[in-house]
C-alpha positions as CSV (number, residue, x, y, z in Angstrom):
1,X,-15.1,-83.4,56.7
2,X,-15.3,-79.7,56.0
3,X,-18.3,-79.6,58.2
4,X,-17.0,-81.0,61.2
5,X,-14.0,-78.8,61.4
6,X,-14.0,-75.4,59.3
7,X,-10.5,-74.9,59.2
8,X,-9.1,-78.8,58.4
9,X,-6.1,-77.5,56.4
10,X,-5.9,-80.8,54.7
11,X,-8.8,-81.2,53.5
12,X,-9.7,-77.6,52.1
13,X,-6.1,-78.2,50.7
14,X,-7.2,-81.0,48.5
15,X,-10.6,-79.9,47.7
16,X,-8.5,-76.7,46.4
17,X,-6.7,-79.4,43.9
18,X,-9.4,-81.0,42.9
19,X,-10.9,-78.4,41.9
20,X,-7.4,-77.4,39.7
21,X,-7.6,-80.9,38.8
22,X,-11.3,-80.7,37.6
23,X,-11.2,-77.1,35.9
24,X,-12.8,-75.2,38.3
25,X,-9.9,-72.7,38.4
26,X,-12.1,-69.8,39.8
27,X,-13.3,-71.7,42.5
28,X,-9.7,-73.7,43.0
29,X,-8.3,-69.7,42.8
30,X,-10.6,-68.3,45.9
31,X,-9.4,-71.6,47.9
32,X,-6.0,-71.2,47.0
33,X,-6.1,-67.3,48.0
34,X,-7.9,-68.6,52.2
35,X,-5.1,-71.3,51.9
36,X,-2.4,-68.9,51.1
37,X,-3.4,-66.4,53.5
38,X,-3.2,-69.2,56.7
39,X,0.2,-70.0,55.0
40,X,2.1,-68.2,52.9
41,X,5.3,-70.1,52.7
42,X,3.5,-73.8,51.3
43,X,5.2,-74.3,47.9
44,X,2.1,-76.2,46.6
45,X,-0.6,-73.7,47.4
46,X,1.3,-71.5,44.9
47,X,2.0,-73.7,41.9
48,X,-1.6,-75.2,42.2
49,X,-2.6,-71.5,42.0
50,X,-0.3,-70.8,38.9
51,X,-1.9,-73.4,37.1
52,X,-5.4,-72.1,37.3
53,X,-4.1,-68.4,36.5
54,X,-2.6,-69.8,33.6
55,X,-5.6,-71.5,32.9
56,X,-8.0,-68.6,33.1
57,X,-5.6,-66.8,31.4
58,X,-4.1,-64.6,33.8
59,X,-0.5,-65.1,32.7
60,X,1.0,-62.4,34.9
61,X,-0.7,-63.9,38.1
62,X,0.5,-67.0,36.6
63,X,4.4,-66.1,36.8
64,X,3.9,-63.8,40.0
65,X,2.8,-67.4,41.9
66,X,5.4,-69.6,40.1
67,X,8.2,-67.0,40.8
68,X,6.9,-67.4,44.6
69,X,7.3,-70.6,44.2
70,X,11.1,-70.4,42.8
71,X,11.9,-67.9,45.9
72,X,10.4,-70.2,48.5
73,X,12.7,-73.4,47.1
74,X,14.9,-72.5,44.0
75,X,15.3,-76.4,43.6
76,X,11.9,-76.9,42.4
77,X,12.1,-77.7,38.9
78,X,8.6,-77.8,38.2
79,X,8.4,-74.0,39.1
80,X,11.3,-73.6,36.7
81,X,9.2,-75.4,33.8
82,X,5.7,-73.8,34.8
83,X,7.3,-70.2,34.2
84,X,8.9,-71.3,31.0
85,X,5.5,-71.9,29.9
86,X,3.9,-68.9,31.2
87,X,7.1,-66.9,29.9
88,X,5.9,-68.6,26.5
89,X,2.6,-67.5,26.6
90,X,3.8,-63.8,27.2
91,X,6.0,-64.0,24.1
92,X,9.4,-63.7,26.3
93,X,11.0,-67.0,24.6
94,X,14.9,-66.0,25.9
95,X,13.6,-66.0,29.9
96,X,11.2,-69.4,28.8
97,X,14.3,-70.7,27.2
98,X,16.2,-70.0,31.1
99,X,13.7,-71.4,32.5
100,X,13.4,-74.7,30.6
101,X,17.3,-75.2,30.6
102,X,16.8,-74.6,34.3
103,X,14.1,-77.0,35.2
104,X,16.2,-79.4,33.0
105,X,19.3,-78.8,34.8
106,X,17.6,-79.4,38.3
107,X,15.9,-83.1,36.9
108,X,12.8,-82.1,35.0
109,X,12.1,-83.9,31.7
110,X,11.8,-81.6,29.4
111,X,11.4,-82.4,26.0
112,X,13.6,-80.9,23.8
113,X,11.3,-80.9,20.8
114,X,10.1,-77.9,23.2
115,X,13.6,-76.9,24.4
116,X,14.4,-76.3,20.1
117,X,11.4,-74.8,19.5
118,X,11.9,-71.8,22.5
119,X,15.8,-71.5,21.5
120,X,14.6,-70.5,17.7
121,X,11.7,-68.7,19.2
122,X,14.5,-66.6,21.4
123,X,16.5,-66.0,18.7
124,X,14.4,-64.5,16.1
């Protein structure tokens, strides 16, 4: 399909999550970074981007893209939860603890073996 039509949004858009989905976070980051810059205001492109920066452990790229993502719909609990883990894995535990009482304020299911564990974490 790519050949046929170089600039098939839809279709570069799910190749760009498959590759997330797969592991290939390098290549799903340079397809995220074309997507983003044809359309800077899709909620997905970012989170899907956040992932693989948290993956290749980029964890400020990480929260940069999931704070996008918060900015472009403050409802979106997943945002909320994927920052809570980033903020984790930068050792802020009170703005992970935020976050996760956010995302589980706005519907998310958090588990709150994880919820504990980031409220002793934030208040050592």
């Amino acid at each position: 399909a790519m050949s046929m039509r170089k600039n098939f949004t839809t279709v570069k858009q799910n190749r760009a999550y498959a590759y997330v989905n797969s592991g290939q976070y390098q290549i799903a980051i340079a397809e995220l970074n074309e997507l983003i810059a044809e359309n800077n205001t899709m909620l997905d492109y970012f989170i899907y981007r956040g992932v693989s920066f948290f993956n290749t452990g980029n964890y400020h790229a990480a929260l940069a893209d999931n704070t996008t993502a918060i900015n472009i719909n403050p409802q979106y609990n997943r945002a909320y939860y994927n920052r809570a883990v980033t903020y984790e894995a930068l050792k802020n535990y009170k703005a992970a603890l935020e976050d996760i009482l956010k995302a589980k304020s706005l519907g998310y299911p958090a588990n709150e073996a994880y919820i504990n564990k980031l409220q002793s974490l934030a208040n050592k």
